[in-house]
N, C-alpha and C positions, 0 to 999 in steps of 0.2 A: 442581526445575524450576519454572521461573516460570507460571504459569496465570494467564492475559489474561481474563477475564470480559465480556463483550459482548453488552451487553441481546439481547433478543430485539423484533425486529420482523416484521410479518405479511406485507410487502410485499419486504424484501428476505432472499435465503438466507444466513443469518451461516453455516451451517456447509459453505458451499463455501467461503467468506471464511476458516475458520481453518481450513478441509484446508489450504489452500495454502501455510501457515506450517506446516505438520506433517516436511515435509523440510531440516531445519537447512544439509544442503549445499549448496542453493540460494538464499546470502543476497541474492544480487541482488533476491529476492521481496522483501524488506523494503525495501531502498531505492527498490523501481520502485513499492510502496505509498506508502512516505513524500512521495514525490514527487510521487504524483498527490494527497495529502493537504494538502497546500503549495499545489499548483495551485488546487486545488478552496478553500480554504481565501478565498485572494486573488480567488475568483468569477470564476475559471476554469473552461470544462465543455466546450471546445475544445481539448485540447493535444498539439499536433505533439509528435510523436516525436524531433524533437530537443531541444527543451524537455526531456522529460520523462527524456533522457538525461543532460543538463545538469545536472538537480535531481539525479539518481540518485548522479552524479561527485560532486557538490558535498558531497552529505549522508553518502558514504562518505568525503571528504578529511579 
């Protein structure tokens, strides 16, 4: 199994950030991540729900 290493910062919780990857049957998590990382990425910190479905569709095609 793959193990993702994810510094540690004081101000945000990483380990509700990797519970959330911990149920593999729910891959949608990863693409609704990816998506807002995209977003966020292009100085994005506003995005509609259909955006961020858009990104979701795109990054799974």
């Amino acid at each position: 199994m793959l193990q993702l290493m994810i510094p540690f910062h004081e101000y945000l919780s990483i380990n509700l950030l990797t519970a959330s990857f911990n149920n593999t049957a729910a891959a949608y998590m990863f693409y609704w991540f990816l998506s807002i990382l995209e977003e966020v990425e292009d100085g994005q910190y506003h995005i509609p729900k259909q955006r961020l479905f858009t990104g979701m569709v795109a990054s799974s095609w």
